[in-house]
C-alpha positions as CSV (number, residue, x, y, z in Angstrom):
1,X,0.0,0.0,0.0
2,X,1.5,3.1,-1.0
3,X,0.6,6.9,-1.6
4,X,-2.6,8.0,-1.5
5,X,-3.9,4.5,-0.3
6,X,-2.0,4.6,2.6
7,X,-2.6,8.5,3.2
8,X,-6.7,7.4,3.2
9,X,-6.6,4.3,5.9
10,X,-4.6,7.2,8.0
11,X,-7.2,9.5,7.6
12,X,-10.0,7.2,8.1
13,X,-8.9,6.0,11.4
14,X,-7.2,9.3,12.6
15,X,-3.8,8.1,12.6
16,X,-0.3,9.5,12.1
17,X,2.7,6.7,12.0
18,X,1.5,4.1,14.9
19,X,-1.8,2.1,14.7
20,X,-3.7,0.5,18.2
21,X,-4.0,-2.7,18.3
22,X,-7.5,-2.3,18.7
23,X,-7.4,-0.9,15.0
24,X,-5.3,-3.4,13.7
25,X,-7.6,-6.0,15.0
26,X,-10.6,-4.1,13.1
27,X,-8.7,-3.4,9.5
28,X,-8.0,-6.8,8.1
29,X,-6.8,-7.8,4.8
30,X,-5.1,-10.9,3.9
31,X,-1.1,-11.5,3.0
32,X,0.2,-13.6,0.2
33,X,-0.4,-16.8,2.4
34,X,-3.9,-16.0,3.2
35,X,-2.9,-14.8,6.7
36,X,-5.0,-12.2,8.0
37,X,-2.9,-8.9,8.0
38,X,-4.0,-5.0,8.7
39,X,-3.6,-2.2,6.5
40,X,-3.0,-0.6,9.8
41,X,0.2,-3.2,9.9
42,X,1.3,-1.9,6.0
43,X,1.2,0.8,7.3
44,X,3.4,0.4,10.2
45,X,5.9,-0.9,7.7
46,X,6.1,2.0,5.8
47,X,6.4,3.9,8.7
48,X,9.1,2.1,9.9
49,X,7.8,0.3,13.3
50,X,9.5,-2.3,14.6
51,X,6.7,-3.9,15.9
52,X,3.9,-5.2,14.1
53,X,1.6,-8.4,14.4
54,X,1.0,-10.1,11.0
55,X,-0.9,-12.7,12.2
56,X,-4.9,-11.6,13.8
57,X,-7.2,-12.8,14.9
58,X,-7.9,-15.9,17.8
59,X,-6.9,-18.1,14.6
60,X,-3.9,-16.9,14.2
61,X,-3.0,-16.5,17.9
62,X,-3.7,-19.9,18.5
63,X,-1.7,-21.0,15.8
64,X,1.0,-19.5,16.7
65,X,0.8,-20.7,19.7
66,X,0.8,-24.2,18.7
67,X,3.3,-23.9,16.2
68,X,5.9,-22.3,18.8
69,X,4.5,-26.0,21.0
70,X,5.1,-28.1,17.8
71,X,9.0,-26.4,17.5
72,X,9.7,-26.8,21.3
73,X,8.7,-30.5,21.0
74,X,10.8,-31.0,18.2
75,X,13.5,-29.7,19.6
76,X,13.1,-32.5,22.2
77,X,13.0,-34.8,19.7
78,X,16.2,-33.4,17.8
79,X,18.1,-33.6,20.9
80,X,17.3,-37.1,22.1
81,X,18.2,-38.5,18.7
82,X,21.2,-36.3,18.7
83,X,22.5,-38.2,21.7
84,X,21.4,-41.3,19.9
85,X,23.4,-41.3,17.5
86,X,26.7,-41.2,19.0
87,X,28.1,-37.9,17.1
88,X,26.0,-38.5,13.9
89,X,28.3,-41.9,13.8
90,X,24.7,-43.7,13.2
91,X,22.5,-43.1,10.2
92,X,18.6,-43.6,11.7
93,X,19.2,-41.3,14.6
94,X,21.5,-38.9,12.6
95,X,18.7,-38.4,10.2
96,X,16.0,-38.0,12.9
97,X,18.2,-34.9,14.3
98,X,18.1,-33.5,11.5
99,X,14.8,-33.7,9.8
100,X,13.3,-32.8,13.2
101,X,16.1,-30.0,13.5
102,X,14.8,-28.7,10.1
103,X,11.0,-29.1,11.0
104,X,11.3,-27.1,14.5
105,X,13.4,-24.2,12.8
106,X,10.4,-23.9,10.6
107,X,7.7,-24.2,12.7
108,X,9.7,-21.7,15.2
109,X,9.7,-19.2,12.4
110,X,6.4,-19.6,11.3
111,X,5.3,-18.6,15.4
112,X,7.9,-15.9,15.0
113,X,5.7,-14.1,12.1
114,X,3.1,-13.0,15.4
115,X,5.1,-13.6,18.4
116,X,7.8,-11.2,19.9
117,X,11.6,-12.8,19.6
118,X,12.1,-12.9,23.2
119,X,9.4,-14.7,23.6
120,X,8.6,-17.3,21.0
121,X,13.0,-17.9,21.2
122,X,12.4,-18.0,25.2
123,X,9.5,-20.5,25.4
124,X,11.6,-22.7,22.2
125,X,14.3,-23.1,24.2
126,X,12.4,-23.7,27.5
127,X,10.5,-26.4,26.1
128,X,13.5,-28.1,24.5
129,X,15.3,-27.5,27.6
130,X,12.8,-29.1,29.9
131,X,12.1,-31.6,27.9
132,X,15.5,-33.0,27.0
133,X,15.8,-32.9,30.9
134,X,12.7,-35.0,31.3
135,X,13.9,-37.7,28.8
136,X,17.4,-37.6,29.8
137,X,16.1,-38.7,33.7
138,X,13.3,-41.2,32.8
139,X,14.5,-42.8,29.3
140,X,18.4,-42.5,30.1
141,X,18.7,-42.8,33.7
142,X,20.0,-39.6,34.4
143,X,20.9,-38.2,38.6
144,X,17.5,-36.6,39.7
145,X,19.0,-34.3,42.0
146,X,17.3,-31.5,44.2
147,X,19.5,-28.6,42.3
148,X,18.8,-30.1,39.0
149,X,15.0,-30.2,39.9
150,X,15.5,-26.9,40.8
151,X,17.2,-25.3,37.6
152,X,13.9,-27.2,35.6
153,X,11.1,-25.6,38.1
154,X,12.9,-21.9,37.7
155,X,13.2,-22.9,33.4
156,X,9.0,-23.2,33.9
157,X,8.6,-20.5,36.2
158,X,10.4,-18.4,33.4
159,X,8.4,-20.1,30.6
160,X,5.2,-19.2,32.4
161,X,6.5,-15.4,33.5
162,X,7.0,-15.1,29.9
163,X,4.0,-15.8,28.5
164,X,2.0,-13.9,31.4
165,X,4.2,-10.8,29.7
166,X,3.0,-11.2,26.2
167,X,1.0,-9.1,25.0
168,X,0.1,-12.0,22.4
């Protein structure tokens, strides 16, 4: 949206450079992918704001949502077979990390589209972090210690801190 367009959606809605999100949420269009998208978000481009959600709507929040879940498990996933396969010395595990490697890097930047950085990398990296230490206790046999148990409850207590600070 350029010009004159962009000059009238400012107008319309009384707007200078920054759109609410309360606006954004009312001026939909839809992105090359289908994606609902503002023309109060073009806008913001144009403008040059950092910040702008591309993805609206509960639809779109929620898939976010469970794409960022999908990427964190996957990184679980990665890592276990990583330790599988002895320093990628055995094809079926090797080939595991990576496909899953490949499929949570997507899936994280697919969340990332909506989500802030800090958080959609925080919660990705909590989940895998967790959850690596989960398997490595009950399918490895790794020490359950009281620091170790711990480090994982303050990992969750940051996870959840986290999302109770997004705005998304």
């Amino acid at each position: 949206m350029r010009g004159h367009a962009l000059q009238r959606v400012l107008r319309r809605h009384r707007l200078h450079t920054i759109c609410s999100e309360e606006t954004i949420r009312r001026l939909s269009t839809e992105d090359d992918l289908g994606l609902p998208r503002s023309e109060c978000c073009a806008a913001n481009h144009l403008h040059g704001t950092a910040h702008c959600t591309t993805i609206l709507g509960m639809k779109g929040f929620v898939m976010a949502w469970i794409a960022l879940l999908l990427a964190g498990l996957l990184e679980i996933v990665w890592a276990t077979a990583m330790k599988y396969s002895h320093g990628f010395t055995r094809l079926t595990p090797s080939v595991i990390t990576l496909t899953a490697m490949v499929a949570s890097f997507a899936l994280l930047a697919l969340a990332m589209r909506s989500l802030p950085l800090g958080t959609a990398y925080t919660i990705w990296t909590g989940i895998g972090a967790v959850g690596a230490f989960i398997v490595g206790i009950v399918a490895l046999g790794e020490a359950v210690t009281p620091m170790r148990i711990g480090a994982a409850v303050l990992i969750v207590s940051g996870i959840v801190l986290m999302k109770l600070s997004s705005s998304h």
